[in-house]
C-alpha positions as CSV (number, residue, x, y, z in Angstrom):
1,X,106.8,55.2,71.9
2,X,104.5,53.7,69.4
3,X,107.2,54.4,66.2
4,X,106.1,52.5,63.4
5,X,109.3,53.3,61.2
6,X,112.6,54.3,62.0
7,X,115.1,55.3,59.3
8,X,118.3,55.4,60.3
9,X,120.6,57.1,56.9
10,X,124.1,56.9,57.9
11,X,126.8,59.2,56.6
12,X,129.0,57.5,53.8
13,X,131.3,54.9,55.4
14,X,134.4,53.5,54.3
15,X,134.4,49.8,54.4
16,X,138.0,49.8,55.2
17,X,137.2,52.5,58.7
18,X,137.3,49.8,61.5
19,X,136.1,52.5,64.0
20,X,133.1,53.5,61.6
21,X,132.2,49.5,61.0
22,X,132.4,49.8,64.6
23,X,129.6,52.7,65.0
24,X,127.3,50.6,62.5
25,X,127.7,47.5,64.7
26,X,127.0,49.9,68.0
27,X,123.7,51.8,66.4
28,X,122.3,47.2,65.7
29,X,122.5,46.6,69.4
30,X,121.5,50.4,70.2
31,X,118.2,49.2,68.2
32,X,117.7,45.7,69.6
33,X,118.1,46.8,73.6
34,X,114.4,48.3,72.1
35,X,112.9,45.3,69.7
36,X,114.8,42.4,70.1
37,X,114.3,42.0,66.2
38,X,115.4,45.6,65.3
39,X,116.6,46.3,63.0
40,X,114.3,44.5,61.1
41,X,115.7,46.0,57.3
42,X,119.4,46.9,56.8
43,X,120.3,47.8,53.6
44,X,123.5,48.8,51.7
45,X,123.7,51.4,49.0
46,X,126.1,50.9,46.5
47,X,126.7,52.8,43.4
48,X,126.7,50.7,40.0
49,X,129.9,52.3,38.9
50,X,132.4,51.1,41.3
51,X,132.5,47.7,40.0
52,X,134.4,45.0,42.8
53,X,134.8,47.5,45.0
54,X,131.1,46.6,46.0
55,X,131.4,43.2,46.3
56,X,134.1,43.8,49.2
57,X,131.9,46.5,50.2
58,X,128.8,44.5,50.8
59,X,131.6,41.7,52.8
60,X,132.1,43.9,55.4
61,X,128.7,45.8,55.7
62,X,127.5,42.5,55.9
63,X,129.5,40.8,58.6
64,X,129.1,44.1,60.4
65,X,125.2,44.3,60.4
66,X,124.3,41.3,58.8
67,X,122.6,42.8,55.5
68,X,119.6,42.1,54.2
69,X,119.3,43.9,50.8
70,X,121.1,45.9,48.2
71,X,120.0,49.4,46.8
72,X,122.0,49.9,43.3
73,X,122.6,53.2,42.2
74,X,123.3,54.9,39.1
75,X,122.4,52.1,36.4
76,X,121.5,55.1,33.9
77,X,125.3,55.4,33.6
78,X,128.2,53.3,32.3
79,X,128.0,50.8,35.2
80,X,126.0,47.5,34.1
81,X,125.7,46.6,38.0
82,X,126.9,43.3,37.3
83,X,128.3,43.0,40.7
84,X,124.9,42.5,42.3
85,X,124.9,38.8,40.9
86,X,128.1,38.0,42.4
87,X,127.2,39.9,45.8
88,X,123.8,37.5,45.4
89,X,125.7,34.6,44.9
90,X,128.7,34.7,47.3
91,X,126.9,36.4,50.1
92,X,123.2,35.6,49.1
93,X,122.2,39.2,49.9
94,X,118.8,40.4,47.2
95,X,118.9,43.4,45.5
96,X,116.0,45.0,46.8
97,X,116.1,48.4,44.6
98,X,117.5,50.3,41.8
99,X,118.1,53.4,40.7
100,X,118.5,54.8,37.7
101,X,118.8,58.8,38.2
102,X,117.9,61.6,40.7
103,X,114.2,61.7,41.0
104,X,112.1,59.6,43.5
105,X,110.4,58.1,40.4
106,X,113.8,56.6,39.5
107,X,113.9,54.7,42.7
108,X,112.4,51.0,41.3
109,X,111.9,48.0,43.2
110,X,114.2,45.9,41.5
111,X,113.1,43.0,39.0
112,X,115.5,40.5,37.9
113,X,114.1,39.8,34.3
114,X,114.3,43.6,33.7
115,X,118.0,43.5,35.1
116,X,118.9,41.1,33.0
117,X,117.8,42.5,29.5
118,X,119.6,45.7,30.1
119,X,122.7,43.8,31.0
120,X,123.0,41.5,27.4
């Protein structure tokens, strides 16, 4: 159908919901019956504020759809978003973007130099 890009913005899902993993895994091999490759991005959001909770987040997401980046949300707030280096580290996922309020202009590619000033 000549589609260049395909979003797919799924409603919030509970790492813990088996049955709405399940729909995530379903919608990948939904994709690749079309491109063998698709999806060829699959990226978790995950708000800078929730601490741990992400890290076991980003577990699941990741053996569900197999990840391959991180948005961070809501570093303007009390959250440092120090969990993104241990979600890097145990499961090797990047941190492709950050945000840092409600505007499109706050949506930043993310740079690690940057990230790590604001953090010390």
């Amino acid at each position: 159908r000549d589609i260049e890009f395909l979003i797919c913005d799924t409603a919030g899902r509970l790492h813990t919901k088996s049955n709405l993993m399940a729909e995530l895994e379903k919608i990948k091999r939904s994709l690749a019956k079309h491109d063998p490759e698709a999806p060829h991005e699959r990226l978790l959001v995950v708000d800078a504020t929730t601490g741990s909770n992400a890290l076991a987040q980003a577990r699941e997401f990741h053996a569900a759809v197999d990840l391959t980046g991180l948005i961070v949300t809501k570093l303007d707030g009390s959250g440092k978003g120090g969990v993104v280096i241990a979600i890097q580290h145990e499961l090797g996922i990047p941190t492709r973007f950050v945000g840092t309020g409600e505007k499109l202009e706050d949506l930043a590619p993310f740079e690690s130099r940057a990230f790590i000033e604001q953090m010390l």
